[in-house]
MARBA-3410 file (N, C-alpha, C, O; in Angstrom, 1 decimal):
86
126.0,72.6,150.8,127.2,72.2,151.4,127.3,72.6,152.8,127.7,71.7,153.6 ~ 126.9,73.9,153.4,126.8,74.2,154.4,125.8,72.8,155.3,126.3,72.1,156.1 ~ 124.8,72.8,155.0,124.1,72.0,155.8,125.0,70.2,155.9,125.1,69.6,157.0 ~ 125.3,69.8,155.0,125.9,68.8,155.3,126.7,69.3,156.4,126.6,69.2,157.6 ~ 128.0,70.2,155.7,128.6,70.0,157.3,128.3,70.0,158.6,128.8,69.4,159.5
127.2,71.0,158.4,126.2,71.3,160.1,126.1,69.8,160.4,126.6,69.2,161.4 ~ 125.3,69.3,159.5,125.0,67.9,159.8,126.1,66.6,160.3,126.0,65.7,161.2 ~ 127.3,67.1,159.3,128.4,65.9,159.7,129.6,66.4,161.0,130.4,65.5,161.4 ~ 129.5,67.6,161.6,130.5,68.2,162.4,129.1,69.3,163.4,129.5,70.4,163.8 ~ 128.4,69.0,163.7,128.0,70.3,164.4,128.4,70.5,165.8,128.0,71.5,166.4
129.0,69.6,166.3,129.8,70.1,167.5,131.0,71.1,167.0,131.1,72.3,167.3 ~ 131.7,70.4,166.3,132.9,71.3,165.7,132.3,72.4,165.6,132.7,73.2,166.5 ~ 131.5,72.9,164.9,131.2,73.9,164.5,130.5,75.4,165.7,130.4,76.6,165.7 ~ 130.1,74.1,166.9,129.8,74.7,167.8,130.9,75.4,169.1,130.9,76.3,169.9 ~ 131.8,74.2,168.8,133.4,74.7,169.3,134.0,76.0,168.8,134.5,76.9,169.4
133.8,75.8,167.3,134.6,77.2,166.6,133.7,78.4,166.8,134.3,79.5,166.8 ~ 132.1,78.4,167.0,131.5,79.7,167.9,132.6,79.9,169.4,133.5,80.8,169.4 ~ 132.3,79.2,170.2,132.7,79.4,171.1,134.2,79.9,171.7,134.4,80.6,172.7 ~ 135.3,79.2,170.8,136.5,79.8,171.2,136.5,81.0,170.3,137.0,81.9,170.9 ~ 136.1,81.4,169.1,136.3,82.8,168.3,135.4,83.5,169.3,136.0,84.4,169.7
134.2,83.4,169.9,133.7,84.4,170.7,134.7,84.5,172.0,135.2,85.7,172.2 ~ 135.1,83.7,172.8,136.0,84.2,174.0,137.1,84.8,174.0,137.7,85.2,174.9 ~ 137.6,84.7,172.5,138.6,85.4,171.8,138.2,86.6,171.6,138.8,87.3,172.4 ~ 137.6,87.1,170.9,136.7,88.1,170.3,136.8,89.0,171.0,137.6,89.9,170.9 ~ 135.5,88.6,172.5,135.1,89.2,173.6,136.5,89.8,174.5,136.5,90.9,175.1
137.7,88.7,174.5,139.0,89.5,175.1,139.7,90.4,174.6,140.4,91.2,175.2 ~ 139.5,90.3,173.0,139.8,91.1,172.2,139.3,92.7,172.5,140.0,93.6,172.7 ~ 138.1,92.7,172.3,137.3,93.6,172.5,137.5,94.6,173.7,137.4,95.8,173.7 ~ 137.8,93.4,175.0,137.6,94.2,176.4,139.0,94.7,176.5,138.9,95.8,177.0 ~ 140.4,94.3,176.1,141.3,94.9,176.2,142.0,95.7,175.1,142.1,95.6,173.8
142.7,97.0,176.3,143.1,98.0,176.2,144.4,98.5,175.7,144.7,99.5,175.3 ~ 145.2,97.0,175.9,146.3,97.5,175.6,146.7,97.1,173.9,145.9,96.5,173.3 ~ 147.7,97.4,173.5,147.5,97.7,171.5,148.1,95.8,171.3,147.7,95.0,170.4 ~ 149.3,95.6,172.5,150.1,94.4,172.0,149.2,93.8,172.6,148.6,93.4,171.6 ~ 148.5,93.3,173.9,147.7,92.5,173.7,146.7,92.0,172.4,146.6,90.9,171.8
146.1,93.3,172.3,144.5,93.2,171.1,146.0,92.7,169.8,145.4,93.1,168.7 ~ 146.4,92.5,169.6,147.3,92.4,168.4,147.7,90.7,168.9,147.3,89.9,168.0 ~ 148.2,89.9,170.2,148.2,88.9,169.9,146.8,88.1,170.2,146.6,86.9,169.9 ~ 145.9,88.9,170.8,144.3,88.0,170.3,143.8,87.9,169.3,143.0,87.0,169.0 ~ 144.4,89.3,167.8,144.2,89.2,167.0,144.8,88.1,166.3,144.2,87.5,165.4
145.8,87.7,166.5,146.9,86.5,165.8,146.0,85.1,166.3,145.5,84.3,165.5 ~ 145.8,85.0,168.2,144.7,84.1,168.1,144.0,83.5,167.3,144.1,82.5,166.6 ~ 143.1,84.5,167.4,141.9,84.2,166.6,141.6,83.8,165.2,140.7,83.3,164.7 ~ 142.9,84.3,164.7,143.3,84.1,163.1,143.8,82.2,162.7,143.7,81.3,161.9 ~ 144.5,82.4,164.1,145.0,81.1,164.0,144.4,80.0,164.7,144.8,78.9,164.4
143.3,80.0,165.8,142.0,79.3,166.0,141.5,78.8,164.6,141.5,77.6,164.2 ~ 141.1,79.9,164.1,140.3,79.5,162.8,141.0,78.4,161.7,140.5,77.5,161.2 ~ 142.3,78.8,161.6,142.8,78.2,160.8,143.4,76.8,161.0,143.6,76.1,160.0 ~ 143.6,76.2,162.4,144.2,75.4,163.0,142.7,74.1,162.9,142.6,72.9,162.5 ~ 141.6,75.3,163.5,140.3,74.1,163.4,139.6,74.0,162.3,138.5,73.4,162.4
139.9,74.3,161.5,139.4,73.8,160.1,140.3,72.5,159.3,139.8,71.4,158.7 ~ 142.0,73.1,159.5,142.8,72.0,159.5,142.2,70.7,160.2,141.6,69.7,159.7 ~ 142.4,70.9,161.0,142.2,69.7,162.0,140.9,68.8,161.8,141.0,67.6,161.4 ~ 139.7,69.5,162.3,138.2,69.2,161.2,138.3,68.7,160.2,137.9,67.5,160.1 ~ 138.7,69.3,159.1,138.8,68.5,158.0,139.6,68.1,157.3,139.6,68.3,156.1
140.8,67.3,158.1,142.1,67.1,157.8,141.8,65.1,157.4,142.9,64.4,157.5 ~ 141.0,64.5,157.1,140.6,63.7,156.6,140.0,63.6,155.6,139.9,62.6,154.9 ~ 139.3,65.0,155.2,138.6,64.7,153.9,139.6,66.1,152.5,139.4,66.6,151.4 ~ 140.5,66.0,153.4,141.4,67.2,152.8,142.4,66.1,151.8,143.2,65.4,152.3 ~ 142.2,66.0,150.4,142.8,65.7,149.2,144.3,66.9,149.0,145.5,66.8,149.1
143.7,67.6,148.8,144.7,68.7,148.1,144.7,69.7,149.2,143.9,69.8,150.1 ~ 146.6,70.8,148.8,146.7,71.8,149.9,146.1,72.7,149.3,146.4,73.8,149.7 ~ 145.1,72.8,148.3,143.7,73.8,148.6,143.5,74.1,149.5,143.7,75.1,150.1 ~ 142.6,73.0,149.8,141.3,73.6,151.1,142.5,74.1,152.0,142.3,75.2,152.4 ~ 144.0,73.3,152.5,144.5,73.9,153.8,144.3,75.3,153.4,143.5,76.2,153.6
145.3,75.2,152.5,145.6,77.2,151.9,144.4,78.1,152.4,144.6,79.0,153.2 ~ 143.3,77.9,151.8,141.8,78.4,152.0,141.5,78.7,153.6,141.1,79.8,153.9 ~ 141.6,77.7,154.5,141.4,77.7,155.9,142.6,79.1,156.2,142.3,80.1,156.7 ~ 144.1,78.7,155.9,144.8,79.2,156.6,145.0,81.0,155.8,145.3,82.0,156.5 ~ 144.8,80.9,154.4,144.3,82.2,154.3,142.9,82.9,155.1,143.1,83.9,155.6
142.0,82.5,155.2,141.1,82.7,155.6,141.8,83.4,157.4,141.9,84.6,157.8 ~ 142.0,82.4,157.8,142.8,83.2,159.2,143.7,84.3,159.3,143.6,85.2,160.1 ~ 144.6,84.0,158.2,145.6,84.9,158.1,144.3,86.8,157.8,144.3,87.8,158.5 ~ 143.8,86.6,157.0,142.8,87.7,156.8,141.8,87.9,157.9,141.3,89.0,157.8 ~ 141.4,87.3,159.0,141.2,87.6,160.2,141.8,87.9,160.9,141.4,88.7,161.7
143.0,87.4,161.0,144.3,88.5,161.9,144.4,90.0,161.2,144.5,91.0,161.9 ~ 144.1,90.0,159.4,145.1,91.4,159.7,143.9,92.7,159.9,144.1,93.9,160.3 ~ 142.5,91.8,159.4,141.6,92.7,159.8,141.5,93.2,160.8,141.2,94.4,160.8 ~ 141.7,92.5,162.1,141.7,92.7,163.5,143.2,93.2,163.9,143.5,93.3,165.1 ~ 144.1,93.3,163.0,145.1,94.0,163.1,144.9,95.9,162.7,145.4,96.8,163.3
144.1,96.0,161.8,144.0,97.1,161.2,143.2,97.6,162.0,143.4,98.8,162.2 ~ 142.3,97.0,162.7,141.3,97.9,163.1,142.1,98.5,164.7,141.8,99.5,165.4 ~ 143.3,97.3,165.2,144.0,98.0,166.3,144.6,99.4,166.0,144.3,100.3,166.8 ~ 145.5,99.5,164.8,145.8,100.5,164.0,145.0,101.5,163.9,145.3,102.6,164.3 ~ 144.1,101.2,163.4,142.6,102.6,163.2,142.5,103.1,164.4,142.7,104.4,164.5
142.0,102.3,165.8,141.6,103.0,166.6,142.7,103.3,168.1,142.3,104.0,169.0
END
């Protein structure tokens, strides 16, 4: 399954490297708690937004949305927790 998609989207795919890393990377470099907290919402919602969007044609049922937008939502609060932790 993976490889088809590589095969049917690999720009997409190469987009979503690239805005989760410049997200990531500002995440990482900054100091302050509310910033790192809305790069973390970013990033959660990058993810979730380009998956919608991506595969918002071959999307039948609000599964797969749910799946994408869980999936983000659990990238936010990870990168919420770890603001918390440190």
């Amino acid at each position: 399954m993976v490889h088809q998609e590589l095969t049917q989207h690999p720009y997409h795919y190469t987009a979503l490297i690239i805005i989760e890393a410049l997200l990531l990377s500002l995440y990482t470099t900054t100091t302050d708690s509310l910033l790192k907290t809305i790069f973390a919402i970013l990033v959660g919602s990058a993810y979730a937004i380009w998956g919608i969007s991506v595969h918002a044609g071959s999307i039948r049922t609000p599964r797969l949305v749910l799946e994408y937008a869980i999936v983000g939502l659990l990238g936010t609060l990870m990168l919420s927790f770890l603001i918390s932790v440190t």
